[in-house]
Each structure stands twice: as structure tokens, then as C-alpha cells.
N, CA, C and O atoms as a GROMACS GRO file, in nm:
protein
  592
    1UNK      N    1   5.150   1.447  -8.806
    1UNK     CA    2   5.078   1.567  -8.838
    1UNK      C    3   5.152   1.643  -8.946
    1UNK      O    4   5.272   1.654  -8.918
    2UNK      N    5   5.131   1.678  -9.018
    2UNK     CA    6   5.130   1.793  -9.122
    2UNK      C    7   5.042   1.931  -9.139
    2UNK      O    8   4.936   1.970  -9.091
    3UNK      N    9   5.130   1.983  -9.224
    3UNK     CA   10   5.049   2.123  -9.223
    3UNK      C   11   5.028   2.160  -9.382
    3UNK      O   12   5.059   2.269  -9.431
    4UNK      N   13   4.986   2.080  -9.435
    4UNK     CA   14   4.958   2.092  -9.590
    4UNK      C   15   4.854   2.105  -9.575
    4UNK      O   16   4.780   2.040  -9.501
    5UNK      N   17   4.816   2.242  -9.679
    5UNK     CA   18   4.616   2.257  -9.646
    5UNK      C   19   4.614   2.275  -9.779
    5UNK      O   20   4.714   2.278  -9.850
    6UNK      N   21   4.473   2.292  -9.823
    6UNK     CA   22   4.390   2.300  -9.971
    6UNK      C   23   4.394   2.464  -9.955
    6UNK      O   24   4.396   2.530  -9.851
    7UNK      N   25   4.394   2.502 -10.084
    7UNK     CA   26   4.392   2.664 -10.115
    7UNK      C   27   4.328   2.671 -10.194
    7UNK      O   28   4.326   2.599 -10.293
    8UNK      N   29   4.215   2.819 -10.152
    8UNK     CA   30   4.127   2.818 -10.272
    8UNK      C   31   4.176   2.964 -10.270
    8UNK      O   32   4.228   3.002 -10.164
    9UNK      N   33   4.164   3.091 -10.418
    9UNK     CA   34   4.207   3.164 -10.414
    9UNK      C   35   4.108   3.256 -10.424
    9UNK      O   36   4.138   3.367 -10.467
   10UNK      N   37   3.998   3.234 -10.393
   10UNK     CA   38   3.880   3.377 -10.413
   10UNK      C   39   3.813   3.337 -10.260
   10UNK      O   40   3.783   3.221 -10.230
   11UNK      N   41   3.795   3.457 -10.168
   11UNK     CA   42   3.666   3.484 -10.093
   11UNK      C   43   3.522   3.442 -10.111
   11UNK      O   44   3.450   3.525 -10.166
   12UNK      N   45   3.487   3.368 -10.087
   12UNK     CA   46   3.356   3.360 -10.090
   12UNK      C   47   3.250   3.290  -9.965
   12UNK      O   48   3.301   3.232  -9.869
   13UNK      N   49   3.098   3.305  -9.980
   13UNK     CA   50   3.041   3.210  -9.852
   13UNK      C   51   3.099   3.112  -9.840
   13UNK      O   52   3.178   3.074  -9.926
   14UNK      N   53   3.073   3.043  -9.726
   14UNK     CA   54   3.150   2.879  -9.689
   14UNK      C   55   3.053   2.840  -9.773
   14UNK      O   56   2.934   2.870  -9.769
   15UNK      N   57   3.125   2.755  -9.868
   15UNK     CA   58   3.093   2.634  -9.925
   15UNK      C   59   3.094   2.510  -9.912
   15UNK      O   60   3.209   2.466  -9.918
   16UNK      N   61   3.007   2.423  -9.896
   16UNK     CA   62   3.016   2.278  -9.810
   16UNK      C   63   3.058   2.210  -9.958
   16UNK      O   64   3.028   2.235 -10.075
   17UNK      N   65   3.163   2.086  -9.875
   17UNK     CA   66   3.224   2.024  -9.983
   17UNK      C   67   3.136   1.906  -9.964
   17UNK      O   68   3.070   1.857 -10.056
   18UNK      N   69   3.137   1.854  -9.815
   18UNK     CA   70   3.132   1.679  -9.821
   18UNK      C   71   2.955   1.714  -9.722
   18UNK      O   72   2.850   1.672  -9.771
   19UNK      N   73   2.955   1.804  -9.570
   19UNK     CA   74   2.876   1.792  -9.523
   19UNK      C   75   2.776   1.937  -9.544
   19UNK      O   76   2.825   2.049  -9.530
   20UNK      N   77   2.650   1.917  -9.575
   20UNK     CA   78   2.600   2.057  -9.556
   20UNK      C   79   2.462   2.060  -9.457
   20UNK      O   80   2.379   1.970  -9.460
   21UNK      N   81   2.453   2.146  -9.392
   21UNK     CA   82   2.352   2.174  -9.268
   21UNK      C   83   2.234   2.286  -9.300
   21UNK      O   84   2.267   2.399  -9.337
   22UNK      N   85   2.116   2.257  -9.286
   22UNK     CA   86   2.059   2.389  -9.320
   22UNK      C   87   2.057   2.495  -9.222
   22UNK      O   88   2.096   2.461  -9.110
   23UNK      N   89   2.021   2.613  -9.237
   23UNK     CA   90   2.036   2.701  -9.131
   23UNK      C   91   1.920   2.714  -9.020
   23UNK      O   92   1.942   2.804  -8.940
   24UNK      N   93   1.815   2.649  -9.002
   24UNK     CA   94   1.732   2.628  -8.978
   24UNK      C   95   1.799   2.495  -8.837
   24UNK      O   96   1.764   2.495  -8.719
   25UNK      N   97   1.866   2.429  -8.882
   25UNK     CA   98   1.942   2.327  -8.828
   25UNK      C   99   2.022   2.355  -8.740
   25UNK      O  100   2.025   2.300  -8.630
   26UNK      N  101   2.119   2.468  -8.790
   26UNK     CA  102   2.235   2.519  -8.795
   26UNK      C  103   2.225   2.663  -8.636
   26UNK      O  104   2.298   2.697  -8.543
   27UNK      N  105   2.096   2.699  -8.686
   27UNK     CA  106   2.052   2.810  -8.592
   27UNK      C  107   1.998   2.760  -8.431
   27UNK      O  108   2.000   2.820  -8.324
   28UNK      N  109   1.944   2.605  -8.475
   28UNK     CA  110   1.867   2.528  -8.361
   28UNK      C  111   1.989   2.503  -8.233
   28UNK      O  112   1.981   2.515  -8.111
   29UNK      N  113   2.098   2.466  -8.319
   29UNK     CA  114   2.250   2.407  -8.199
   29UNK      C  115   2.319   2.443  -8.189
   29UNK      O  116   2.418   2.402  -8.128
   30UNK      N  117   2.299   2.561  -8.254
   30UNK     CA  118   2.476   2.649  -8.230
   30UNK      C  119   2.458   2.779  -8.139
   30UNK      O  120   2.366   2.727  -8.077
   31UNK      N  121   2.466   2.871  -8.096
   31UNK     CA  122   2.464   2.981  -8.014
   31UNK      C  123   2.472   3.091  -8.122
   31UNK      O  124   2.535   3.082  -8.228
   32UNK      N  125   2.391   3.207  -8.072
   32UNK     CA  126   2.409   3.279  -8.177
   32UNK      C  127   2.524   3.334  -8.262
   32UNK      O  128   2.529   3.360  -8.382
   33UNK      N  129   2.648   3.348  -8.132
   33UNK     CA  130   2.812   3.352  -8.169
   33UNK      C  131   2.844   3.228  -8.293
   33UNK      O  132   2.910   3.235  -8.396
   34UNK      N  133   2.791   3.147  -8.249
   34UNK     CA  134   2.875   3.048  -8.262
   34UNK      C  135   2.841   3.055  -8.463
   34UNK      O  136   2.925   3.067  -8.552
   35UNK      N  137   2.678   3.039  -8.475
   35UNK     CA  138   2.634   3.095  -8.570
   35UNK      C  139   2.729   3.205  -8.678
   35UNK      O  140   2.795   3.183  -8.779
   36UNK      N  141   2.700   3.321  -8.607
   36UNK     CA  142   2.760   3.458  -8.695
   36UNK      C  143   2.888   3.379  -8.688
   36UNK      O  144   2.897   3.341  -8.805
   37UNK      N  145   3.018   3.320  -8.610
   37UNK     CA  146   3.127   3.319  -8.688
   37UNK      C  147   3.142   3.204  -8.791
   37UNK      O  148   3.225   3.209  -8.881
   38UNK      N  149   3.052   3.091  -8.770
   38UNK     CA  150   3.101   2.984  -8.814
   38UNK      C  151   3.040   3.014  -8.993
   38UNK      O  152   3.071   2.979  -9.107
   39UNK      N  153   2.960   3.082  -8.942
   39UNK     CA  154   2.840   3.072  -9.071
   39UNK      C  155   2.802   3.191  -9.160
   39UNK      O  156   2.726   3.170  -9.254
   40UNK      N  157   2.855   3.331  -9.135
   40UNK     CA  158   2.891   3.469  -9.166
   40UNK      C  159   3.028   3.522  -9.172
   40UNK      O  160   3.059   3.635  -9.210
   41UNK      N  161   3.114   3.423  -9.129
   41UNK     CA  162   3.283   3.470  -9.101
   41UNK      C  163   3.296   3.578  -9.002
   41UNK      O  164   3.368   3.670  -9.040
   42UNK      N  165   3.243   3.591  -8.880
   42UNK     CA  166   3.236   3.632  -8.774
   42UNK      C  167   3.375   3.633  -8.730
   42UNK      O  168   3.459   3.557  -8.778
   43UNK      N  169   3.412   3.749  -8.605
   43UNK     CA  170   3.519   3.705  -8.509
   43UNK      C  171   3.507   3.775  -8.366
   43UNK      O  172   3.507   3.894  -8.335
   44UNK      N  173   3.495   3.649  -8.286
   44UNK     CA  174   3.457   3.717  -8.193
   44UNK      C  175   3.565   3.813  -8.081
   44UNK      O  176   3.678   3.775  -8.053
   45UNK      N  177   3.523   3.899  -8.044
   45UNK     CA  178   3.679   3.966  -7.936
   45UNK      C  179   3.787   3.887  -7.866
   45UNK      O  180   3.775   3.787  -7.795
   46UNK      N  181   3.909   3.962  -7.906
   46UNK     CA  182   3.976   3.872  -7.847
   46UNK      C  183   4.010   3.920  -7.659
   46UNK      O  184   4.005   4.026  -7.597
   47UNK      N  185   4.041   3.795  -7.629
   47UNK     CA  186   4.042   3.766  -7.505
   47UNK      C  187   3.912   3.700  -7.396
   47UNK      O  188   3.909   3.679  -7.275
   48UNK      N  189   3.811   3.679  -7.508
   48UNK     CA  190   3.650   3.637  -7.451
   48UNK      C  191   3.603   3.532  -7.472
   48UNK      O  192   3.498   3.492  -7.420
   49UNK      N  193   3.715   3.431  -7.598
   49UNK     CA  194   3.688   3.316  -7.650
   49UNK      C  195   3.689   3.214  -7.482
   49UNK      O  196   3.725   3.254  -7.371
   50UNK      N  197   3.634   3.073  -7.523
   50UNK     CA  198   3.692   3.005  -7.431
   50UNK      C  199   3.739   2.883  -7.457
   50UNK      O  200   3.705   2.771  -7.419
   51UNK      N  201   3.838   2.930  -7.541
   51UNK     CA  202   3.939   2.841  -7.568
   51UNK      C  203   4.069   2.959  -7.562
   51UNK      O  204   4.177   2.901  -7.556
   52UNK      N  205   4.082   3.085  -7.563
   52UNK     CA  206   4.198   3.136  -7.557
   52UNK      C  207   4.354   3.136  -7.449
   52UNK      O  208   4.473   3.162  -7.465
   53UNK      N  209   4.256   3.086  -7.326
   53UNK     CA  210   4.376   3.073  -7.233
   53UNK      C  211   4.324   2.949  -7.171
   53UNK      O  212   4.289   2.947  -7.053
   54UNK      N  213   4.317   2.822  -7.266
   54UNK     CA  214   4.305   2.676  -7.243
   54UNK      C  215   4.421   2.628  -7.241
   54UNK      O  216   4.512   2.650  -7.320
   55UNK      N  217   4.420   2.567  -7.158
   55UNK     CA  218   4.599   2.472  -7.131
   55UNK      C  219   4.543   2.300  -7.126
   55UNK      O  220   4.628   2.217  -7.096
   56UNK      N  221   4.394   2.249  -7.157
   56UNK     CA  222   4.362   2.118  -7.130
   56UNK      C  223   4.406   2.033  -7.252
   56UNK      O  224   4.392   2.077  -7.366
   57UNK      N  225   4.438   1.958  -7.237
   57UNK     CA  226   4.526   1.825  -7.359
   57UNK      C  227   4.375   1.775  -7.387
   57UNK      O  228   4.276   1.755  -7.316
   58UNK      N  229   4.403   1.764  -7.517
   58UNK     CA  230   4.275   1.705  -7.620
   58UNK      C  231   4.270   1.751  -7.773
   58UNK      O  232   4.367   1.810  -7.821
   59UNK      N  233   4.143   1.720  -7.857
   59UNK     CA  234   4.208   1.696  -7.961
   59UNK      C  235   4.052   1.900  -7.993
   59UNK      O  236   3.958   1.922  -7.917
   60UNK      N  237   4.080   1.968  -8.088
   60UNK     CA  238   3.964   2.066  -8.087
   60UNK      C  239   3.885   1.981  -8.238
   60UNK      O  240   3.940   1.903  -8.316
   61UNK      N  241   3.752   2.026  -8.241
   61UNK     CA  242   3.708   1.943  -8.354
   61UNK      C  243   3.614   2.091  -8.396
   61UNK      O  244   3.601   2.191  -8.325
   62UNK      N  245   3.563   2.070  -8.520
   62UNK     CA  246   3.489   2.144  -8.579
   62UNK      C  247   3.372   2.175  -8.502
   62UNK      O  248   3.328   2.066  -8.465
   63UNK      N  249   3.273   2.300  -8.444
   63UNK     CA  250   3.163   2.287  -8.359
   63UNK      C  251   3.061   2.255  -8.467
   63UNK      O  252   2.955   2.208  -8.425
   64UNK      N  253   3.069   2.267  -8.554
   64UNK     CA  254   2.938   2.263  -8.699
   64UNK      C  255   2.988   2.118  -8.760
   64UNK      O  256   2.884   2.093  -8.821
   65UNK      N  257   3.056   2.028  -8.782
   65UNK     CA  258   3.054   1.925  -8.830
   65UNK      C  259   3.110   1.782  -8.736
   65UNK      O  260   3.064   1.668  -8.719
   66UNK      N  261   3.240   1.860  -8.685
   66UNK     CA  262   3.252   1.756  -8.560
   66UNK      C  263   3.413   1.732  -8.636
   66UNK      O  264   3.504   1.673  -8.577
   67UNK      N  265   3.421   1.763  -8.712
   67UNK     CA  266   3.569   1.705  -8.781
   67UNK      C  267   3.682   1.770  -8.702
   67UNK      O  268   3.669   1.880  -8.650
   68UNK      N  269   3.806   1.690  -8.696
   68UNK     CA  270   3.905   1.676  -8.618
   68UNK      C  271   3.974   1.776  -8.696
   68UNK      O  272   3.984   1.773  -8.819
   69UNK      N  273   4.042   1.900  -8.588
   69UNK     CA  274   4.099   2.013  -8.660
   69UNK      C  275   4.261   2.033  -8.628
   69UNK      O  276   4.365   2.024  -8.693
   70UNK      N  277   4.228   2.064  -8.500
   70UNK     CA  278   4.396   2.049  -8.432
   70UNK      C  279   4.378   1.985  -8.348
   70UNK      O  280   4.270   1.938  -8.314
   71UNK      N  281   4.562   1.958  -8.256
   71UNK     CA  282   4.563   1.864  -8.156
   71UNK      C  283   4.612   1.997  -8.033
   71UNK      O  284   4.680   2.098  -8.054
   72UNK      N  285   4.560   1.960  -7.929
   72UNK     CA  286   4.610   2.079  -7.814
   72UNK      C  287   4.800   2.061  -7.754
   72UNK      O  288   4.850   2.115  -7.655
   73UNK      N  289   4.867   1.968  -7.852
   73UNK     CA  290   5.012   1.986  -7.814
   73UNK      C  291   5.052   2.066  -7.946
   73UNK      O  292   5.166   2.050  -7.990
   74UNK      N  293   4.969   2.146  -8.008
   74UNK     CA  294   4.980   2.220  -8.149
   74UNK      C  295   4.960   2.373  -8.084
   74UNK      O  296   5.020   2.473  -8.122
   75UNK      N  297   4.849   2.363  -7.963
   75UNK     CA  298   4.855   2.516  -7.921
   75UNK      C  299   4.941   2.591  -7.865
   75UNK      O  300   5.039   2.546  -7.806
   76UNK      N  301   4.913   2.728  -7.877
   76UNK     CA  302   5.062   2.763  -7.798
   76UNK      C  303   4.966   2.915  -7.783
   76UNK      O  304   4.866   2.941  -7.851
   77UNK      N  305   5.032   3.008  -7.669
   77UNK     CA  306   5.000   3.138  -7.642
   77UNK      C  307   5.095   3.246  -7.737
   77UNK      O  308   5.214   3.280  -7.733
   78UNK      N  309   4.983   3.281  -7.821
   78UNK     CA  310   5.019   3.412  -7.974
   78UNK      C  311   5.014   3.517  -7.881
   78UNK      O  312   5.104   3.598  -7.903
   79UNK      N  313   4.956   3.541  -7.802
   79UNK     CA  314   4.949   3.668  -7.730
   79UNK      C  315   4.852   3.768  -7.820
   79UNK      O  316   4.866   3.890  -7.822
   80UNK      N  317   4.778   3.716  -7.874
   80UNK     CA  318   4.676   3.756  -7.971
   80UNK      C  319   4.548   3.783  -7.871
   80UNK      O  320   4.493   3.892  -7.857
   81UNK      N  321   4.516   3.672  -7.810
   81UNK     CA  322   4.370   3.681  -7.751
   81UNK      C  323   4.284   3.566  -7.801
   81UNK      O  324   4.179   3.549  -7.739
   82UNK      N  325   4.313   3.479  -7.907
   82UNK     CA  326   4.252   3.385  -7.973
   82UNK      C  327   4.327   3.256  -7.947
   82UNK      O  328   4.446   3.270  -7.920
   83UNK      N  329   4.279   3.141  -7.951
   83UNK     CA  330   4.338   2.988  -7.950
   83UNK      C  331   4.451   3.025  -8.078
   83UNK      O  332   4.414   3.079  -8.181
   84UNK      N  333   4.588   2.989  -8.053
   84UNK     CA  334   4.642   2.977  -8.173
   84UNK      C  335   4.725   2.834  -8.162
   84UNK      O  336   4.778   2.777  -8.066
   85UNK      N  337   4.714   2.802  -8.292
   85UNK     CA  338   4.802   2.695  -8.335
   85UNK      C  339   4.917   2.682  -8.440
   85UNK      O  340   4.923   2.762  -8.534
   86UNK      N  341   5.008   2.582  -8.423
   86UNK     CA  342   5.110   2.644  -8.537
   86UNK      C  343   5.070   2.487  -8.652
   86UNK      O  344   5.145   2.487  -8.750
   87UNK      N  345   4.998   2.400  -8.650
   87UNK     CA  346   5.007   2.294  -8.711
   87UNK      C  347   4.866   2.259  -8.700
   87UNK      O  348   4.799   2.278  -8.599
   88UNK      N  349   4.810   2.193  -8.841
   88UNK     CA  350   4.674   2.127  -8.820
   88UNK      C  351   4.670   1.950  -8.766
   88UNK      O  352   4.782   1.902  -8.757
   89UNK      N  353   4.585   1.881  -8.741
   89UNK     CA  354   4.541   1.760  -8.703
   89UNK      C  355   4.599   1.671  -8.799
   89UNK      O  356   4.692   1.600  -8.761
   90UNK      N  357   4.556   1.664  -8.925
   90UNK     CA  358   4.599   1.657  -9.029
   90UNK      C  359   4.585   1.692  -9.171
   90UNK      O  360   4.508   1.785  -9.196
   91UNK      N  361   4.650   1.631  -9.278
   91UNK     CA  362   4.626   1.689  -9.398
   91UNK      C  363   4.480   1.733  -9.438
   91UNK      O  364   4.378   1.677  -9.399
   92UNK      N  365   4.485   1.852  -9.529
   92UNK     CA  366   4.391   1.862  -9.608
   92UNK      C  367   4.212   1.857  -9.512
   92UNK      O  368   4.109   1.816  -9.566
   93UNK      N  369   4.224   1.916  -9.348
   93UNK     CA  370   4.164   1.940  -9.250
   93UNK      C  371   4.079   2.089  -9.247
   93UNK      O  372   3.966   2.120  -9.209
   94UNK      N  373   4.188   2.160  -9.306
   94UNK     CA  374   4.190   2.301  -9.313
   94UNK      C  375   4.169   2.330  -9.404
   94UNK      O  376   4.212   2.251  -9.488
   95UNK      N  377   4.101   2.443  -9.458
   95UNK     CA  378   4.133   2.502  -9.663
   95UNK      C  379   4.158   2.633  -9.609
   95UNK      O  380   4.108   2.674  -9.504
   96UNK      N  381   4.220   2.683  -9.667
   96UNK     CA  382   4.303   2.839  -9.712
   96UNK      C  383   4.252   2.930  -9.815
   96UNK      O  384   4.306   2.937  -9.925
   97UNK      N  385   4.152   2.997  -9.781
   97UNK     CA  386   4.099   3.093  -9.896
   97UNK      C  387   4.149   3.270  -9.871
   97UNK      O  388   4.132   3.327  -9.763
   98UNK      N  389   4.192   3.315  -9.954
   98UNK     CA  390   4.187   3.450  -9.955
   98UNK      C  391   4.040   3.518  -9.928
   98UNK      O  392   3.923   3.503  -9.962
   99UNK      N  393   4.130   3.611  -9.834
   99UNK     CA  394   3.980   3.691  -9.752
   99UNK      C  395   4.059   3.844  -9.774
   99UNK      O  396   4.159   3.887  -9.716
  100UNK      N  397   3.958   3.919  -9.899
  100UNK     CA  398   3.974   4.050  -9.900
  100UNK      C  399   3.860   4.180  -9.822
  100UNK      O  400   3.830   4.292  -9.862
  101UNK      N  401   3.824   4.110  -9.711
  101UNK     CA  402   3.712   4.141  -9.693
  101UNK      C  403   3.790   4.276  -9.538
  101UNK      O  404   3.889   4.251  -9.469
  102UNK      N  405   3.732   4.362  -9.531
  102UNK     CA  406   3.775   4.482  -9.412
  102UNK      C  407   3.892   4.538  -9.481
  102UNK      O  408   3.994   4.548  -9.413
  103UNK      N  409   3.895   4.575  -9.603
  103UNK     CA  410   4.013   4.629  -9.675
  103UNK      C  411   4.116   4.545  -9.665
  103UNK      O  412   4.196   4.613  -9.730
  104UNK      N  413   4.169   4.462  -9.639
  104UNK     CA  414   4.259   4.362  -9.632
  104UNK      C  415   4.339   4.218  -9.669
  104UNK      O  416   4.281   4.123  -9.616
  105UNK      N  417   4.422   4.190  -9.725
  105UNK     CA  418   4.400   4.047  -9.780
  105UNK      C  419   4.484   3.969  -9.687
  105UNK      O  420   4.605   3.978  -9.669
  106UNK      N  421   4.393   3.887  -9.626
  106UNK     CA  422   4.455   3.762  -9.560
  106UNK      C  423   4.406   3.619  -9.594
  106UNK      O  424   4.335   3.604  -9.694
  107UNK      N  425   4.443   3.505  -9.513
  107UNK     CA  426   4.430   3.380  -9.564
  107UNK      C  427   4.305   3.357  -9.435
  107UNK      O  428   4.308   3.393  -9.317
  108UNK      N  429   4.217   3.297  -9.498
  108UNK     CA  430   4.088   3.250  -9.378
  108UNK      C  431   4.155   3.078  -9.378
  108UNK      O  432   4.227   3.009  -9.449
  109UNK      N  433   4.100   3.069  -9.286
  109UNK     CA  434   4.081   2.903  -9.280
  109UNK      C  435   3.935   2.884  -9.267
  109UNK      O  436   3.862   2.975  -9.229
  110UNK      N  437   3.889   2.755  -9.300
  110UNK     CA  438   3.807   2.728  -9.273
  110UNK      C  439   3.795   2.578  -9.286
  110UNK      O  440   3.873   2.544  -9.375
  111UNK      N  441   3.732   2.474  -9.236
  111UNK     CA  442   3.673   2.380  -9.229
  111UNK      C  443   3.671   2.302  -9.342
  111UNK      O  444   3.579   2.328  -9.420
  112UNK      N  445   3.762   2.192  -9.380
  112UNK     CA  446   3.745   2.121  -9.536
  112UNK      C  447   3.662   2.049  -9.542
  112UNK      O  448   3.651   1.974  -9.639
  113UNK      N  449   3.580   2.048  -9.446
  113UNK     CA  450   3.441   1.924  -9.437
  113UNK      C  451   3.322   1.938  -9.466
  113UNK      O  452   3.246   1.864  -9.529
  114UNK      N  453   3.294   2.109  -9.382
  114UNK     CA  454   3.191   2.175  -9.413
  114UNK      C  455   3.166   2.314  -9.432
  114UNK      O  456   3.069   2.388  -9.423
  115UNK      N  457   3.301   2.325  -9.463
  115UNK     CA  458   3.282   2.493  -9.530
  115UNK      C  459   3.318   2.574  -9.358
  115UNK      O  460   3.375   2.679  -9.389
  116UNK      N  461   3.309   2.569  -9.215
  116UNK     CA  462   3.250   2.647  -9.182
  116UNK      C  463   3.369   2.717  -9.131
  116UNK      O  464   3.479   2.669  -9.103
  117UNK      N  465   3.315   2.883  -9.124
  117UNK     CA  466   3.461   2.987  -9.064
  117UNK      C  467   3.550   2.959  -8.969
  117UNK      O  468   3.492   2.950  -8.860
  118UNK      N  469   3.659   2.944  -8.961
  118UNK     CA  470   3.747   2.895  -8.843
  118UNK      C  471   3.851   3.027  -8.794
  118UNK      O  472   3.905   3.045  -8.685
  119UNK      N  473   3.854   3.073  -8.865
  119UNK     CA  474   3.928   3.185  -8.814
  119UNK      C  475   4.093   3.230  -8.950
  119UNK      O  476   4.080   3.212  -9.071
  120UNK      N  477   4.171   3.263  -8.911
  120UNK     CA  478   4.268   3.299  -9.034
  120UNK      C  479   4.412   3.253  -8.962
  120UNK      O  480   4.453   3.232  -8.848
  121UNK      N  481   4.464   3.252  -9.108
  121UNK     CA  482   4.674   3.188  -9.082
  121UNK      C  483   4.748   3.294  -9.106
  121UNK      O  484   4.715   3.370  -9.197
  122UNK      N  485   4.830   3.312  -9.050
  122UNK     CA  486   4.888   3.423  -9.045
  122UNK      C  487   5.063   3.402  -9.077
  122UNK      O  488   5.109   3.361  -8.970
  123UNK      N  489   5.140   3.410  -9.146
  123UNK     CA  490   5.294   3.422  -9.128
  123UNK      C  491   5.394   3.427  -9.013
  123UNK      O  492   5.514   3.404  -9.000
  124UNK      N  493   5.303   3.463  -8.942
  124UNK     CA  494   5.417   3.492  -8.796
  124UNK      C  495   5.418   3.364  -8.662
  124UNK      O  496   5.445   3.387  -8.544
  125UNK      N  497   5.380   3.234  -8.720
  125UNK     CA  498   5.418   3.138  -8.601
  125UNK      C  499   5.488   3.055  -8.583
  125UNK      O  500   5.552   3.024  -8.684
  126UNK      N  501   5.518   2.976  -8.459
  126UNK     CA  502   5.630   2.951  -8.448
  126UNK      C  503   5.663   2.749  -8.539
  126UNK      O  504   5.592   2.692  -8.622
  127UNK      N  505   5.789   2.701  -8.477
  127UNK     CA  506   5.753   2.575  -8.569
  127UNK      C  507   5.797   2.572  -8.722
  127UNK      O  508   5.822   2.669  -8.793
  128UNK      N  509   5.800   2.481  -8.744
  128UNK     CA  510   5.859   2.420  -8.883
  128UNK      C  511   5.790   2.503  -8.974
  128UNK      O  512   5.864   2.594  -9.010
  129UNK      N  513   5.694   2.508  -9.020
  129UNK     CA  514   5.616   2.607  -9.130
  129UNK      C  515   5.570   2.730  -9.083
  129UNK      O  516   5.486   2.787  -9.152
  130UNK      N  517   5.615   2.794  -8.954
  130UNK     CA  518   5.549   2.904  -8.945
  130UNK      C  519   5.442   2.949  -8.976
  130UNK      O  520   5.438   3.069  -9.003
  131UNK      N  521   5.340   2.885  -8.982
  131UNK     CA  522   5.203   2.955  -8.932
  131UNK      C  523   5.148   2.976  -8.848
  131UNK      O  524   5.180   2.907  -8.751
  132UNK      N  525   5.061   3.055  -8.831
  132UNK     CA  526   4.985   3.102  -8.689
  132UNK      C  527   4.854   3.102  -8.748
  132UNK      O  528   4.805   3.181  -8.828
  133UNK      N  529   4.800   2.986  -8.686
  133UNK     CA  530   4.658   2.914  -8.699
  133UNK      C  531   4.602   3.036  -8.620
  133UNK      O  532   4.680   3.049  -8.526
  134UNK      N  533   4.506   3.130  -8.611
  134UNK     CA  534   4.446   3.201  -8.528
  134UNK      C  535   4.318   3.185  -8.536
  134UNK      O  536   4.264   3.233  -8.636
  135UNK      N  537   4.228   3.109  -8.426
  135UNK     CA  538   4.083   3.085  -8.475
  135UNK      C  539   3.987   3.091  -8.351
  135UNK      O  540   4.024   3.112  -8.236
  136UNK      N  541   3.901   3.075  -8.379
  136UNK     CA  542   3.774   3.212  -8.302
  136UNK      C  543   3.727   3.018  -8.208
  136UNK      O  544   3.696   2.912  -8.262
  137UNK      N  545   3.738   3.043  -8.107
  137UNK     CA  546   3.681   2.929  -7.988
  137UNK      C  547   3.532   2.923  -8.042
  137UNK      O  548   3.485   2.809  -8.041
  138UNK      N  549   3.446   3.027  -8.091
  138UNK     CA  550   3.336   2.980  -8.088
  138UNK      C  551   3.273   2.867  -8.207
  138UNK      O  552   3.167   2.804  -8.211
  139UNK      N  553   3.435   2.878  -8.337
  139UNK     CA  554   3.390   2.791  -8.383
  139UNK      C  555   3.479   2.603  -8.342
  139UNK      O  556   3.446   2.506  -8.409
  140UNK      N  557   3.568   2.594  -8.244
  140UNK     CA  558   3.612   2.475  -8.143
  140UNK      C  559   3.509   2.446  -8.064
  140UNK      O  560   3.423   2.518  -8.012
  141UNK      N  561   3.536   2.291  -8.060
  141UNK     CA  562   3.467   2.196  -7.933
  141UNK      C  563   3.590   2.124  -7.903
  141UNK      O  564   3.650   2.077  -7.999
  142UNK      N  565   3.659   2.098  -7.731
  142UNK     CA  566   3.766   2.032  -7.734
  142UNK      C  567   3.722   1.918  -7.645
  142UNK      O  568   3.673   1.915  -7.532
  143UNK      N  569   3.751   1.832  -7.725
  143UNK     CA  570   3.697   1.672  -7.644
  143UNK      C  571   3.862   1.674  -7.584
  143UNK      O  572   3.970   1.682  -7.643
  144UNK      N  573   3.831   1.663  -7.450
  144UNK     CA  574   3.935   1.664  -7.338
  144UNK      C  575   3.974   1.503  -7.301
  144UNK      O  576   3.899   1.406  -7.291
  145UNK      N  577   4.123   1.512  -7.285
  145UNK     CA  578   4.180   1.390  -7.291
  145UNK      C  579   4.143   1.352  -7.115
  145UNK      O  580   4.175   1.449  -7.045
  146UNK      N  581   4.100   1.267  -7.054
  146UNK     CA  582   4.089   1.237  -6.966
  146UNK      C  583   4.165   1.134  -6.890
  146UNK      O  584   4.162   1.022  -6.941
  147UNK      N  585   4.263   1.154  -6.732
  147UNK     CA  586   4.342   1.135  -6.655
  147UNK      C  587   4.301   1.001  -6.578
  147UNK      O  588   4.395   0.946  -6.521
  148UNK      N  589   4.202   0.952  -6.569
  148UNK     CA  590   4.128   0.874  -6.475
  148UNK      C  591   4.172   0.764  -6.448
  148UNK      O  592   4.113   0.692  -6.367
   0.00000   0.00000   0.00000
């Protein structure tokens, strides 16, 4: 695993690189949450996600494309309220755009597959590169490693 991501340096709508969905599509399978964050840059409250106080081993994948994002021995408790991670799945998984949006400039992540909102990186995590993956459960699906 690595944590090398693509950087784009302007804010803008998600832009689909490889997969794009219409909203019509998009509105049919996703929940309305799931919608506003993935697809408006939404965030939903923290402590309400349900992935925030997940401890299950598996891999989280994109809920809008399906692409492999992080691995759950990457999560760790930020004490934020949100799933955080300090490392992506792998390279070039993630893109890094500046988000000046609520008076503020931070780094969004989002989805290198299909554009869609994932939540933002932050400076303060733990691990070799210090980032703090912080991203909204409603846009995760975690295919759970199974014991059987």
C-alpha cells in the first residue's frame, strides 16, 4: 500500500474520469445521504456515520462506483466522529483537490474512478505520511472479510 494520490488544484463538481453515472441512475441506488455527499460534497454529522465506530476487517470500496479505497487495517479511531484512515488501498485510488468552499481551504478527496465526494485529508494522522483520511460512511461500502 501506498499513499501517493493525484492532486488537482482547483475545487470543482466531481468530475468523472474513467466511470460516469447519470443522476437519474445515481438517485435510483443511492439513499438520499448517500446522494447529497457523494454527489454535492455533502458531510454527514459526525458520530451518525456507520462506519465511524466499525472495528470489522475488510476492504471499504467506493458506494457510487465500487472501486477499492482503503483497507480496514488502515483504520484507526481520529476521535473525529468519521471513519478515518491514515493510508489508501492503493496508488492513485484517491485524488486530492483543494476545497475552498465554507471559507476554508482544505484538501477533499475524492474517488479517482468516478469523481465521487469521499470526504477530506487532513495533516494530523498518524503513520508514515501523516494523513488523516477523514471520510463520510455514506460514501463507503465495506465488503467484510469473512471467518467461516
Amino acid at each position: 500500500m501506498t499513499d501517493t494520490t493525484q492532486t488537482d488544484t482547483a475545487h470543482t463538481e466531481a468530475t468523472h474520469s474513467e466511470v460516469a453515472h447519470s443522476e437519474v441512475e445515481l438517485r435510483s441506488r443511492l439513499t438520499p445521504e448517500q446522494y447529497t455527499v457523494t454527489q454535492q460534497a455533502g458531510t454527514e454529522r459526525p458520530f451518525t456515520g456507520e462506519y465511524w465506530d466499525c472495528h470489522d476487517d475488510g476492504t471499504y470500496r467506493c458506494i457510487v462506483c465500487d472501486a477499492v479505497l482503503f483497507m480496514s487495517d488502515t483504520k484507526y479511531d481520529s476521535g473525529t466522529g468519521w471513519p478515518s484512515f491514515f493510508e489508501t488501498a492503493a496508488e492513485d485510488v484517491v485524488r486530492i483537490r483543494t476545497d475552498t468552499s465554507h471559507g476554508m481551504v482544505r484538501e477533499e478527496a475524492v474517488c479517482a474512478n468516478c469523481g465521487a465526494h469521499l470526504g477530506h485529508r487532513f495533516g494530523d494522522g498518524p503513520g508514515p505520511h501523516g494523513h488523516r483520511y477523514c471520510m463520510n460512511s455514506a460514501s463507503l461500502r465495506l465488503d467484510q472479510v469473512r471467518l467461516d
